[in-house]
C-alpha positions in Angstrom: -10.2 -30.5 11.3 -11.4 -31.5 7.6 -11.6 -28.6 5.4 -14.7 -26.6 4.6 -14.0 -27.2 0.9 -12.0 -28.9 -1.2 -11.1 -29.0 -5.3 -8.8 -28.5 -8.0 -6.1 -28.5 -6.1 -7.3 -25.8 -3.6 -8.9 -26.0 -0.2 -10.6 -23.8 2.5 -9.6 -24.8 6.0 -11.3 -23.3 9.3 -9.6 -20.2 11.7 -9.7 -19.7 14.7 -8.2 -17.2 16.6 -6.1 -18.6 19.4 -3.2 -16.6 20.8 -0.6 -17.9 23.0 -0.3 -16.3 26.4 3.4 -16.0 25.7 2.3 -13.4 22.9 0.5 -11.5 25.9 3.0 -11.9 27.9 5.5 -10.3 25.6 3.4 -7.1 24.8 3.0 -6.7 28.5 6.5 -6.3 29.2 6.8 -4.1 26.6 4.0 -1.9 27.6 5.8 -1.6 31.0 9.4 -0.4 29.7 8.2 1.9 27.2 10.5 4.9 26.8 8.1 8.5 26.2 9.7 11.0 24.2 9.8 14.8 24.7 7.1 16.7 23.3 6.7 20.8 22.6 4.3 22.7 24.5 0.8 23.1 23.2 1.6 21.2 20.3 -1.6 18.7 20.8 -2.3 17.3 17.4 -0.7 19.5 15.3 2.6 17.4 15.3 1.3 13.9 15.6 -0.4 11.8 18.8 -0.2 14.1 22.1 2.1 12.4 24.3 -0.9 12.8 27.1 -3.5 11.0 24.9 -0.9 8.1 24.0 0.2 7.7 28.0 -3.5 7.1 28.9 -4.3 4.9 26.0 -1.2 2.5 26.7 -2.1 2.9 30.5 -6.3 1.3 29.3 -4.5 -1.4 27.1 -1.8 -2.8 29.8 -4.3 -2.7 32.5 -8.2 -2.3 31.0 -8.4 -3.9 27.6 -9.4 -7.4 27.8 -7.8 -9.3 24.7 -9.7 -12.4 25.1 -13.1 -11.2 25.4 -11.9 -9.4 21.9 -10.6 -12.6 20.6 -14.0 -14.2 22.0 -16.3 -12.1 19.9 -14.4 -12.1 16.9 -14.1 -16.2 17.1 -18.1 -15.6 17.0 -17.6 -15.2 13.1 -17.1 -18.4 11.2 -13.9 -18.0 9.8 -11.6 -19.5 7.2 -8.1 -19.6 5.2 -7.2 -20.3 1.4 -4.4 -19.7 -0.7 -5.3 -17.8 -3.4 -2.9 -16.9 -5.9 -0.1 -17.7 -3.6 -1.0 -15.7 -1.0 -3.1 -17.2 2.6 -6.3 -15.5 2.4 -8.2 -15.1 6.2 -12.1 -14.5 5.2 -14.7 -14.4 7.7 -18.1 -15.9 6.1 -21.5 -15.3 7.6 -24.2 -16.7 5.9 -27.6 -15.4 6.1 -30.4 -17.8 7.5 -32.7 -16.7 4.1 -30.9 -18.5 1.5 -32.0 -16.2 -1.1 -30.0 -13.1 0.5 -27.7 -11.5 -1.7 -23.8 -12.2 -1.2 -22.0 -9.0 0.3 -18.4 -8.9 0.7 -17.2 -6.4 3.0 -13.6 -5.1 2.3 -11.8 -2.9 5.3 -9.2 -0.3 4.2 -5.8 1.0 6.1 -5.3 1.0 8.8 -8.0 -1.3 9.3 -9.3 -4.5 9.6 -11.9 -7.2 9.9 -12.3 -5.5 12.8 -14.6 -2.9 11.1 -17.5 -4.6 10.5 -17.9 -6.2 14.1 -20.7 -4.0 14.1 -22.1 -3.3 10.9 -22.7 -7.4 10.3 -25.2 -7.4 13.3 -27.0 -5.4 11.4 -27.0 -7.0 7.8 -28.0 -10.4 8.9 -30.4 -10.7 5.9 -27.1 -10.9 3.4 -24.6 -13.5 2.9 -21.3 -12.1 4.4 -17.8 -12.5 3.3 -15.4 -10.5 5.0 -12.4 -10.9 3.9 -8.6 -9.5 5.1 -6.0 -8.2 2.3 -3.4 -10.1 1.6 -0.3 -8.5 3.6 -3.0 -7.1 6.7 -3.2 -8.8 10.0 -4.4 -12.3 9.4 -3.3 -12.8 5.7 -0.1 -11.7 6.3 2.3 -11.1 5.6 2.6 -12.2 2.2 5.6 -13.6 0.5 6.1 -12.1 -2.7 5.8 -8.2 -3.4 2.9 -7.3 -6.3 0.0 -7.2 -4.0 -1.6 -4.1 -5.0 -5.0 -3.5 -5.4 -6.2 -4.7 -8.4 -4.4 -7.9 -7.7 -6.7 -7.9 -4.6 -9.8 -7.4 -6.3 -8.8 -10.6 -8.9 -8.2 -12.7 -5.8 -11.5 -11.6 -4.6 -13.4 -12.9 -7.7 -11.6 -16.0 -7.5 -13.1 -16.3 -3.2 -16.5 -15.9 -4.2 -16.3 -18.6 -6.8 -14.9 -20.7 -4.2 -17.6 -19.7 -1.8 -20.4 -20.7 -4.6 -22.3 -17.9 -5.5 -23.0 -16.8 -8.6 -24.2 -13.2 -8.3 -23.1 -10.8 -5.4 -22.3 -7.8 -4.2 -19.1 -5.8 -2.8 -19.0 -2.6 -0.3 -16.1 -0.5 1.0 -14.4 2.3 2.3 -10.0 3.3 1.7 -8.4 0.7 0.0 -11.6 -1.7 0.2 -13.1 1.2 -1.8 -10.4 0.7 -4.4 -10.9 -2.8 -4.6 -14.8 -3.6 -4.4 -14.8 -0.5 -7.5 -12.0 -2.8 -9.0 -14.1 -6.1 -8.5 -17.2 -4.3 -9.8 -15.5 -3.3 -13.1 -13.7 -6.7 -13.7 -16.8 -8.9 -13.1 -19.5 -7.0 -14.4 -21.8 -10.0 -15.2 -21.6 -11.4 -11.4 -21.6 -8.3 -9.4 -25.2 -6.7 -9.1 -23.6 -3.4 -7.4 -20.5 -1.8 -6.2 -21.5 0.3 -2.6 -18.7 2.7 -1.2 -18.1 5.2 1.5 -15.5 6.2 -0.7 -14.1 7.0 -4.7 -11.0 7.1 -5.0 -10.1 10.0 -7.1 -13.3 11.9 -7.2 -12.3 14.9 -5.3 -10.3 17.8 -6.6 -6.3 17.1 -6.8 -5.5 20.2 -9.0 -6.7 24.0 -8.7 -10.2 24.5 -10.3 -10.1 26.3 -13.5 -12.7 28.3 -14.9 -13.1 25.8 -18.3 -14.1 23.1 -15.1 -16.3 25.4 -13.2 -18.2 27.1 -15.8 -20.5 24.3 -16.8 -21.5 23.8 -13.3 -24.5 24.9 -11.0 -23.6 26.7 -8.5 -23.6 24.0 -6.0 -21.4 22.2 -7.6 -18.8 25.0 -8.3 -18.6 25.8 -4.1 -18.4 21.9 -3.7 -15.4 21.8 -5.9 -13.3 24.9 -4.7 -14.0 23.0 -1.0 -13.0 19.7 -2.5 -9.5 21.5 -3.4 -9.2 23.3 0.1 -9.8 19.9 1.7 -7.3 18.4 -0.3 -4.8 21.2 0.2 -4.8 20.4 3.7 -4.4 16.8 3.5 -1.7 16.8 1.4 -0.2 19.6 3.9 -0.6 17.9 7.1 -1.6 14.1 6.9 0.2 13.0 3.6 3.4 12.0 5.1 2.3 8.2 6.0 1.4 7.9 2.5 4.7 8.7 1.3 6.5 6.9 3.9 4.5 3.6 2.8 4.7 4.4 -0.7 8.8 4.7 -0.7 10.2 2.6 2.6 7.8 0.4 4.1 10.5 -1.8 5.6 12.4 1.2 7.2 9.2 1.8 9.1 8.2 -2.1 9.7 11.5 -2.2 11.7 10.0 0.3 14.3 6.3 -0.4 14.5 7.2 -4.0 15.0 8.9 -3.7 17.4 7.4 -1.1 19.7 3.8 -1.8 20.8 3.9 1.5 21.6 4.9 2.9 17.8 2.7 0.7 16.2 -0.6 1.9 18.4 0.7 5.6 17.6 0.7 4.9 14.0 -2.7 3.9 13.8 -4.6 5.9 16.8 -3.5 9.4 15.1 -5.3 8.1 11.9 -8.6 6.8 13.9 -8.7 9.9 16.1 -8.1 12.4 13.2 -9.9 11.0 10.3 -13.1 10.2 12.0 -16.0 12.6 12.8 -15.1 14.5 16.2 -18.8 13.5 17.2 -18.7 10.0 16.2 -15.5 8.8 18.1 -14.4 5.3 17.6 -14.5 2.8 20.8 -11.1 2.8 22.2 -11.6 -1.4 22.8 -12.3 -1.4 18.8 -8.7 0.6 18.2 -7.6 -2.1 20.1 -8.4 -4.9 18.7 -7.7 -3.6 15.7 -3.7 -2.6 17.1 -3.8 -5.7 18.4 -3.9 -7.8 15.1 -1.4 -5.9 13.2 0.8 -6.4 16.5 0.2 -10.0 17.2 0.7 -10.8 13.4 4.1 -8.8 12.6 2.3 -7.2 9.4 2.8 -3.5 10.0 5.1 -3.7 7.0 3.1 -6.0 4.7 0.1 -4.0 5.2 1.5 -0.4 4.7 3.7 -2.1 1.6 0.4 -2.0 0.0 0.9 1.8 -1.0 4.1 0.8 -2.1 2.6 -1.5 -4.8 0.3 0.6 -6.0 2.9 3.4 -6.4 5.1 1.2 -8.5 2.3 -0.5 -10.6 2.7 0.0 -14.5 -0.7 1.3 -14.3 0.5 4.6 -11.3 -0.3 7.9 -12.4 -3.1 6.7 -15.0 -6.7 8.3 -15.1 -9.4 5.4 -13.6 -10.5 3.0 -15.8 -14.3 3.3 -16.6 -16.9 0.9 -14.5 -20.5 0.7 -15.9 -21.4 -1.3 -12.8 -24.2 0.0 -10.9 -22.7 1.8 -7.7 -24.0 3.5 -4.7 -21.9 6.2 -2.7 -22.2 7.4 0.8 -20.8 10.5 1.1 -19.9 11.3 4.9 -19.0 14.5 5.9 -15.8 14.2 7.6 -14.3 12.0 5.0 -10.9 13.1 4.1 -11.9 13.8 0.9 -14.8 15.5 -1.2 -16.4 13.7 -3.8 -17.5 16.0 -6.5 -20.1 14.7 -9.0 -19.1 15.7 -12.3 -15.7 13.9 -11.9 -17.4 11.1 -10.8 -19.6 10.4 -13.9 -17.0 10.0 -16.0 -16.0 7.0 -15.0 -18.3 5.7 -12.4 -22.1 4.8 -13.0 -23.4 6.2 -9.8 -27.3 5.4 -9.8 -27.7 6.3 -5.6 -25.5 8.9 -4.2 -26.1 9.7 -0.2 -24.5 12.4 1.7 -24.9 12.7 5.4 -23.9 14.9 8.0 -22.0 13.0 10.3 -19.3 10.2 10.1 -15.7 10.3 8.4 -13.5 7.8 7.0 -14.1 4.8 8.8 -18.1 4.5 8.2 -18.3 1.1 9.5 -17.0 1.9 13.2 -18.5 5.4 12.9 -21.9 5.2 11.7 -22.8 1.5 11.5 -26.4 2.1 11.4 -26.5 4.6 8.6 -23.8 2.3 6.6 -26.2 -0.6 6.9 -29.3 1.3 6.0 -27.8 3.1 2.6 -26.3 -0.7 1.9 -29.7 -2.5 2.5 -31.6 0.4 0.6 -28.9 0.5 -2.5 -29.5 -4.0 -3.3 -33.2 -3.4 -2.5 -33.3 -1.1 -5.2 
């Protein structure tokens, strides 16, 4: 097949997804030898996935979930690969039928994917969508030289949309697509009409409130912030562990999660089940897919190496640096973290800031409606 593009050396060649059966066949067999461990009474959640919840979900993906039809709708994209700074970038691109529509590229976080937005694009058909994967994850993986942190991503991205054509556009994302699209925003100021996220990094509390940082707030904002530091509290209490694990020994863990089906749909249902809002749960066929394409493309260590990076950047432990790009937040209320305004206009130029009652970290598979509405409202505006 002739390539989409082609200059300077570079080229953008189409995707397809196309798995071999022998690659089913595999995970099948493992999914029928799968050895359970012991669990505590009563411990549900409090230690990890509940050894009752896992069984049923392994039972639905050896004998329920349907792979192709999965493969089917996400082969319904347009899709496409280019190297880019010496890494194989996977993009989905989904142009608008009005030519004028603005340029949106959607960027997923961890433990994410493409996957994401299956949803959410249905319902931004009046933009031009790029949709890329980060180099390491799922269908850009895994990469072959370590340095892929974030702001490495967000340079690679710049260099995709110039492939792509256009000359003005916008970016949008949640996790680490948060980090990036803020990081595109600030480094290409005079292309990017506005940054949109479902989450800052950094803008909740991550130190005790003292009363030099309360006083000159309203009273509103002094309860946010003391709940911004409980909320944080408990994070780094009970779910930080992945974090460091990723950040320190991402190979130690590849070793395990690819090679167990089972370990590697543990490691990422505990974080869909207990970062997303209790009464928004996310389709268990979307989990799957998602599972799926870190399972299908070895990348569970690629991926998670991206903490890793980021932990040994030069740049690791520094405050933010400043973007004057217009940005737009929505502020779910289950999200992990609490964004508190003041710390946010230091360094961010938020002109539209939505909070909303329901929905947690993963907007996109949680609340696609109300992600598409504050999107289309915010590059209206």
């Amino acid at each position: 097949m002739a390539p989409l593009w082609q200059g300077a050396g570079v080229t953008i060649e189409p995707f397809r997804l196309d798995v071999p059966e022998s690659e089913l066949d595999d995970l099948r067999r493992r999914l029928d030898v799968v050895r359970w461990p012991a669990e505590l009474p009563g411990a549900e959640w409090s230690r990890g996935v509940p050894l009752a919840y896992l069984q049923d979900l392994v039972t639905y993906w050896r004998d329920g979930y349907d792979w192709r039809a999965a493969e089917a709708r996400l082969n319904e994209w347009p899709q496409y690969t280019t190297v880019i700074d010496g890494a194989q970038v996977h993009f989905a691109h989904v142009p608008s039928s009005d030519p004028s529509a603005v340029p949106l590229v959607l960027t997923h976080g961890w433990p994410g994917s493409v996957v994401e937005f299956t949803e959410v694009a249905k319902l931004l058909t009046d933009f031009h969508l790029v949709i890329p994967t980060i180099p390491g994850f799922t269908l850009s993986g895994p990469v072959q030289e370590s340095g892929w942190e974030f702001k490495r991503v967000a340079r690679a991205w710049t260099s995709l949309v110039t492939r792509l054509g256009y000359e003005r556009y916008g970016v949008q994302g949640g996790d680490w697509g948060a980090a990036i699209s803020r990081e595109v925003g600030r480094i290409d100021p005079e292309r990017v009409i506005g940054v949109h996220l479902n989450l800052i990094p950094g803008a909740g509390a991550t130190s005790e409130p003292t009363s030099e940082e309360l006083a000159p707030l309203d009273p509103a904002e002094r309860e946010r912030t003391w709940a911004s530091w409980r909320r944080q509290q408990s994070f780094a209490s009970e779910q930080q562990g992945y974090a460091d694990l990723q950040s320190t020994r991402p190979q130690t863990l590849a070793y395990a999660l690819t090679d167990s089906p089972v370990g590697q749909l543990a490691w990422i249902a505990e974080k869909f089940a207990t970062w997303s809002d209790p009464a928004s749960p996310i389709d268990r066929d979307a989990l799957l897919t998602n599972v799926m394409l870190y399972w299908l493309t070895r990348t569970a260590g690629s991926a998670g190496a991206i903490y890793y990076e980021r932990a040994h950047a030069s740049y690791w432990g520094q405050p933010a640096e400043p973007s004057r790009t217009p940005t737009a937040l929505l502020d779910l209320a289950h999200e992990n973290f609490i964004p508190l305004r003041h710390k946010v206009a230091r360094t961010d130029n938020v002109v539209r800031w939505t909070s909303h009652p329901h929905g947690g970290h993963f907007a996109a598979l949680e609340q696609p409606a109300v992600l598409a509405a504050d999107i289309r409202a915010f590059f209206r505006a």
